[in-house]
C-alpha positions in Angstrom: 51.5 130.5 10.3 49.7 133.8 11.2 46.4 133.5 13.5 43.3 133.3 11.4 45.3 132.0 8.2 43.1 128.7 7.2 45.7 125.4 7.0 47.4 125.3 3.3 46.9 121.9 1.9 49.6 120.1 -0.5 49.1 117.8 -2.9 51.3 114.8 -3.0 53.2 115.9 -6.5 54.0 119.1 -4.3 55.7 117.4 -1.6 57.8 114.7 -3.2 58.9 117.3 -5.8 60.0 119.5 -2.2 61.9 116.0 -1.0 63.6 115.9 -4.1 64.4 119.4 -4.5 65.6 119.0 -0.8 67.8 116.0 -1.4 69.1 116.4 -5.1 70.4 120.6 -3.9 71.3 119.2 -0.4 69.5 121.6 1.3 68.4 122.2 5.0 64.7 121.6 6.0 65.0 125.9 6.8 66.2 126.6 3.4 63.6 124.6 1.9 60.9 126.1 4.0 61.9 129.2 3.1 62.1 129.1 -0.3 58.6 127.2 -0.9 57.2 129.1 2.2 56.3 126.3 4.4 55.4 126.1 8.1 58.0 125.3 11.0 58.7 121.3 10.8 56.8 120.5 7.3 59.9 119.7 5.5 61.0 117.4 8.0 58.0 115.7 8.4 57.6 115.0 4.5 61.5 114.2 4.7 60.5 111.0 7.0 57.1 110.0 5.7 59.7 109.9 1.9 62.7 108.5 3.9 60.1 105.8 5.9 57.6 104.8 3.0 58.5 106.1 -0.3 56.6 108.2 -2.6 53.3 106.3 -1.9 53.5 107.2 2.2 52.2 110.9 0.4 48.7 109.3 -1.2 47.6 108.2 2.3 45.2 110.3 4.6 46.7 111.2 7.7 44.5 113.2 8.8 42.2 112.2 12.2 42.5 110.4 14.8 44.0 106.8 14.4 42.2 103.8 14.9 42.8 102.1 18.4 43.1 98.3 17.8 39.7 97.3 16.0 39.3 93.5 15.0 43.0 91.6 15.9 43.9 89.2 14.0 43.9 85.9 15.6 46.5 83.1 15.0 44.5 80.5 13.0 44.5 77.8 15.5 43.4 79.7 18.1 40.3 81.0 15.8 39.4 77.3 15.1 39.6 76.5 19.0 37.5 79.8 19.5 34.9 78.6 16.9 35.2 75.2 18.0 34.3 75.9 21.7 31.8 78.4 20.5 29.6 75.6 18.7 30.1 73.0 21.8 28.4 75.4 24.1 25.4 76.4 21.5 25.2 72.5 21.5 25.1 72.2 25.1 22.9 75.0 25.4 20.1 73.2 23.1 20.5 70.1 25.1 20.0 72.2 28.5 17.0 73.9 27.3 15.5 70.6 25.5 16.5 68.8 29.5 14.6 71.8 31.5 11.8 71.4 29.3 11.6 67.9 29.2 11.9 68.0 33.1 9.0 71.1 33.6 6.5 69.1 31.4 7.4 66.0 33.7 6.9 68.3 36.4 3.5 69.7 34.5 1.9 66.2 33.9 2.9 65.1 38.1 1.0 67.8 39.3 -2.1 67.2 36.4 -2.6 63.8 37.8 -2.4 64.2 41.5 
């Protein structure tokens, strides 16, 4: 593409019909380029994301960066162990804070009466 040109998008329709055309004519991915003016590489490109996902693989948005990881998915037993743990130490952490007040009031009172 020349310098300053803005990129050319396709619609979906457009590219499975230059896959077909591609495939059913058994044409190169140059001779295709050519003839419906595409960049360097395009008709490859769509010749995989056809060959690798079918027609739909052309409705998703590709555009952007990808997303890196996000939430895993956990094994289920290992999210009920997580869970479980997770509510034994909110327990434990009531019955420490219950303890150390329990024990500062103690403490409170010893030096009121002294």
């Amino acid at each position: 593409m020349p310098k300053g040109k803005p990129n050319k998008r396709y619609t979906p329709e457009f590219k499975i019909m230059v896959v077909e055309t591609m495939q059913k004519e058994r044409l190169s991915h140059r001779e295709v380029e050519k003839q419906f003016e595409l960049p360097h590489r395009r008709a490859a490109e769509w010749e995989r994301i056809y060959l690798e996902e079918g027609k739909e693989g052309f409705y998703v948005e590709r555009r952007g960066r990808k997303s890196t990881g996000g939430t895993a998915k956990l094994k289920k037993e290992v999210e009920e162990d997580l869970i479980a743990e997770v509510q034994r130490l909110r327990a434990e952490n009531a019955y420490l804070k219950k303890l150390n007040a329990l024990v500062s009031e103690r403490v409170r009172q010893e030096k009121k009466h002294k």
